[in-house]
C-alpha positions as CSV (number, residue, x, y, z in Angstrom):
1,X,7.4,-16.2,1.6
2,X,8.5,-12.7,0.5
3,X,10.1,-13.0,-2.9
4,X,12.7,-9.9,-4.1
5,X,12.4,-9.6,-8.5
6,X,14.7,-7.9,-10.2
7,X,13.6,-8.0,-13.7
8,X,13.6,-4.9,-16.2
9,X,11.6,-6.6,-18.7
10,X,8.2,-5.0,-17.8
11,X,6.1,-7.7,-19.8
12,X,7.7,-10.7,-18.1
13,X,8.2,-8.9,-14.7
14,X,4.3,-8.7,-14.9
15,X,3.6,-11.7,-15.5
16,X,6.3,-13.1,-13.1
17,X,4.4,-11.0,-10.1
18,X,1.0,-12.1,-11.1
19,X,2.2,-15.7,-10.9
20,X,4.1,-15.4,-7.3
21,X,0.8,-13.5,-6.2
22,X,-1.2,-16.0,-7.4
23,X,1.0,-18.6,-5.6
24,X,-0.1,-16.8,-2.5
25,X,3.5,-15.2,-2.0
26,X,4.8,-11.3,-1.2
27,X,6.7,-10.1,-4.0
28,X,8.7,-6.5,-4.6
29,X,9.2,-6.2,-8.3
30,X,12.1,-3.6,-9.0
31,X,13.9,-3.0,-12.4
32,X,17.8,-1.7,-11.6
33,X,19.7,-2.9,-9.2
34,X,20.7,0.2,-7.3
35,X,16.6,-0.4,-6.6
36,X,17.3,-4.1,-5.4
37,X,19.9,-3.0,-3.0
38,X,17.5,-0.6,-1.2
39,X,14.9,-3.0,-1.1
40,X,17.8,-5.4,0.1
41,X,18.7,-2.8,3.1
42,X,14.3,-2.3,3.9
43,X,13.6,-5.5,3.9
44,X,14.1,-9.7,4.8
45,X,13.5,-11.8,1.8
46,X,13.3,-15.3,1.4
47,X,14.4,-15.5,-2.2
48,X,15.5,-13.8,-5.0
49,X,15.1,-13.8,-8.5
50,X,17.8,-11.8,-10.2
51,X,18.5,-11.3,-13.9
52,X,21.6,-10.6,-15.6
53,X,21.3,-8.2,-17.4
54,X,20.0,-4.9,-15.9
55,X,20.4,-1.2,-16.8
56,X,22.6,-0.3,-14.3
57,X,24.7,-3.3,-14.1
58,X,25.0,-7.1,-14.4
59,X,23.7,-9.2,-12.1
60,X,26.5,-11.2,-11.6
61,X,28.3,-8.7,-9.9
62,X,25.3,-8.1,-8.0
63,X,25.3,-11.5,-6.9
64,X,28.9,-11.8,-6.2
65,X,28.4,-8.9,-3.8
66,X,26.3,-10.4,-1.6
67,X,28.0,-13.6,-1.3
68,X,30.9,-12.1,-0.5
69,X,29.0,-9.7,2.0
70,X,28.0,-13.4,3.8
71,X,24.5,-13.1,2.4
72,X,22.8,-16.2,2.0
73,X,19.4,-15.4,0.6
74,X,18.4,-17.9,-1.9
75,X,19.1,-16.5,-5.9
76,X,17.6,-17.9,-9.0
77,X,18.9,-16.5,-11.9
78,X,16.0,-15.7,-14.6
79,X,18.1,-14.8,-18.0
80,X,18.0,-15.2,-22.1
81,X,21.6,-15.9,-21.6
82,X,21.7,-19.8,-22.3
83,X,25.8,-21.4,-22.9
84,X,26.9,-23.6,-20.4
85,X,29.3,-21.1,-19.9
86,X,26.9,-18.5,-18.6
87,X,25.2,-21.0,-16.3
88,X,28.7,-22.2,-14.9
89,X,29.2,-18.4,-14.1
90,X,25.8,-17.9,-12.7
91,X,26.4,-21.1,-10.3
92,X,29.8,-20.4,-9.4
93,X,28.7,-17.2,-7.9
94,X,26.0,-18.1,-5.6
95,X,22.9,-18.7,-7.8
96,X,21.1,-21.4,-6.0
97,X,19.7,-22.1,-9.2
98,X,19.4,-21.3,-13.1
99,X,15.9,-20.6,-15.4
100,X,16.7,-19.6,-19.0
101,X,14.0,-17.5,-21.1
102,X,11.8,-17.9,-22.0
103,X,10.4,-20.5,-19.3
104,X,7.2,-21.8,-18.0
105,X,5.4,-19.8,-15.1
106,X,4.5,-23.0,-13.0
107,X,7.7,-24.7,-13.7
108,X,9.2,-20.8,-12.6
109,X,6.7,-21.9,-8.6
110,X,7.8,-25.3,-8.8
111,X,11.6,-24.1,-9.1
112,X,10.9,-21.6,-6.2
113,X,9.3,-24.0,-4.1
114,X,12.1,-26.5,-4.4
115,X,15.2,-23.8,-3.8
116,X,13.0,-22.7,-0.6
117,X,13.0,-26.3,0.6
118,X,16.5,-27.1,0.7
119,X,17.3,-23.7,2.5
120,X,14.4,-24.8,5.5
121,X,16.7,-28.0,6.0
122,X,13.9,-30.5,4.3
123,X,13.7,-31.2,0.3
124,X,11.2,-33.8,0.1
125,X,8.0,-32.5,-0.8
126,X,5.6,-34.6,1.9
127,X,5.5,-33.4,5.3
128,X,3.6,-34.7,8.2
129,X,2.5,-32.9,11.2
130,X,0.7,-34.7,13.4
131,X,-3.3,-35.6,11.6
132,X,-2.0,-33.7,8.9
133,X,0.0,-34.5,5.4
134,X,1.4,-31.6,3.5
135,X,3.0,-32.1,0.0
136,X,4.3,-29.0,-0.4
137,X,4.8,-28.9,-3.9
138,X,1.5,-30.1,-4.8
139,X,0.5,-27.4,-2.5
140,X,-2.2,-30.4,-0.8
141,X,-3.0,-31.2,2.4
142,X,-4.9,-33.9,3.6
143,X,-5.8,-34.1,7.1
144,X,-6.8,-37.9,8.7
145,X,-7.1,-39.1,4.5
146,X,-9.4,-35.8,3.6
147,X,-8.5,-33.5,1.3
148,X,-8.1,-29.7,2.9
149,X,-8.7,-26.6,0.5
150,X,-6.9,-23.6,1.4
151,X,-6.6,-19.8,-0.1
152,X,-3.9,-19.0,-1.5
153,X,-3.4,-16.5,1.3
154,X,-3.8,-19.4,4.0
155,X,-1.1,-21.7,2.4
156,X,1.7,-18.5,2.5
157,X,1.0,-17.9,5.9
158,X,1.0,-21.9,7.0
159,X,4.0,-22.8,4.7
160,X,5.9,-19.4,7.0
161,X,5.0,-22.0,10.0
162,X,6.2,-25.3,8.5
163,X,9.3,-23.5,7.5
164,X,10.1,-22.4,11.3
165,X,9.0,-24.8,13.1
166,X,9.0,-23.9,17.2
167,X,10.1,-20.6,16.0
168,X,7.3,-17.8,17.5
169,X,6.8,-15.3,14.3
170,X,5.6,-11.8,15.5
171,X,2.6,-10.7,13.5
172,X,5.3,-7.9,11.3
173,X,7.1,-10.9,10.2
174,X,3.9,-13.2,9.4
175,X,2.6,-9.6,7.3
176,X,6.5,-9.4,5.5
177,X,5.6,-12.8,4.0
178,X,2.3,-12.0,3.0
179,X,2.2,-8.4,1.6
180,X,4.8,-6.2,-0.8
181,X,5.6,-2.8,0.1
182,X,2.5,-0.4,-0.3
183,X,0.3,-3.1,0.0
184,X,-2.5,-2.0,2.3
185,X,-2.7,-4.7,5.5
186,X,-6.0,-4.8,8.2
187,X,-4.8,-4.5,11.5
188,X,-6.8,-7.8,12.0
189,X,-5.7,-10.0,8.9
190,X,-3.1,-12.4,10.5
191,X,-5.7,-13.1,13.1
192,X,-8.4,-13.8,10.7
193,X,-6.2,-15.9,8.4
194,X,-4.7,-18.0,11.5
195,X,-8.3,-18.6,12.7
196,X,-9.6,-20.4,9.6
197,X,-6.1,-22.3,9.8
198,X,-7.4,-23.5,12.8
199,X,-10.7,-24.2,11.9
200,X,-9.5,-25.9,9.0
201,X,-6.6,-27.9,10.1
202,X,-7.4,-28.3,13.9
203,X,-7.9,-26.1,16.7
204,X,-3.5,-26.8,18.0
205,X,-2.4,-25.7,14.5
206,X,-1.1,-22.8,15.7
207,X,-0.3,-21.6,19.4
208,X,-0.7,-18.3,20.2
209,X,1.7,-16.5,22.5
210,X,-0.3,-13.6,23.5
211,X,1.2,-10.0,22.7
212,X,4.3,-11.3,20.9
213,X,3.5,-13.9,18.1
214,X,2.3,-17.3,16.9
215,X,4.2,-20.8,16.3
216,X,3.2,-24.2,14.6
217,X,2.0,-26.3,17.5
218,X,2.8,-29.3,18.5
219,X,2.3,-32.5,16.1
């Protein structure tokens, strides 16, 4: 999952990027929101965590401006401002959902994990795919009863498959969820991570469409 920040607190935005990073996630950190709306025009994200309060701007009008542009990337409001009021206003203009600072880093993944499960059409947590059970917000997998250990790395790139399932994901898009800009990418990476999927998870994981991409396979 690539992950758009907009925070210009540099001590929380930090630690906010370390966390997603750690969570095996692609994140672009930016501070002013004429910066979010280039990274907006470069870019596909899958979710976006937007404060309210920015140099150049408030972020609701931010927000409001993509709704009303039909953008429907995911928003989760990270702000100090905490009256009902404010979240009403945050909600009521697209936020998908609403954090107050200061908050808890791994309630901040659990919050991102659950807003990106309702957009991929599933919000329960447990997933089955074929040998395989996934509880995607324990970030587990058991495959027939065993327990399945996976780099962080590894989970990002299978939880891109579980969320498009059938879909065929060119290697570009598979590297957009897995790397921020300037990050430096091997040309073999994907294929590396995708075989220890398989050897991991089972040799029909993931099919392989050669010269064009990779899909889940089959349960």
């Amino acid at each position: 999952m690539r992950i758009l920040l907009i925070e210009d607190d540099t001590t929380l935005g930090a630690a906010v990027r370390d966390q997603i990073a750690a969570d095996g996630q692609s994140v672009d950190w930016v501070t002013r929101l004429d910066a979010a709306g280039d990274a907006l025009h470069a870019a596909a994200y899958d979710l976006i965590l937007l404060d309210l309060m920015l140099p150049d701007g408030r972020g609701i009008g931010f927000l409001k401006t993509l709704r009303a542009r039909g953008d429907v990337t995911p928003v989760i409001i990270l702000t100090a401002l905490d009256q009902v009021s404010d979240r009403i206003e945050g909600l009521n203009a697209g936020a998908d959902d609403y954090l107050v600072k200061p908050f808890d880093l791994a309630e901040l993944s659990a919050r991102i994990g659950s807003v990106a499960r309702r957009y991929s059409g599933n919000p329960n947590p447990i997933v089955t795919h074929g040998p395989l059970e996934i509880d995607l917000a324990a970030r587990s997998i058991h495959r027939d009863g065993k327990p399945v250990a996976l780099t962080a790395r590894e989970w990002a790139l299978f939880d891109a498959f579980l969320a498009h399932p059938g879909q065929l994901l060119s290697k570009a898009q598979l590297e957009d969820k897995l790397y921020a800009f300037g990050a430096e990418i091997e040309s073999n990476t994907i294929e590396v991570h995708v075989s220890r999927l398989r050897k991991k998870l089972g040799s029909a994981i993931i099919e392989t469409q050669r010269g064009m991409g990779y899909r889940l396979g089959r349960p």
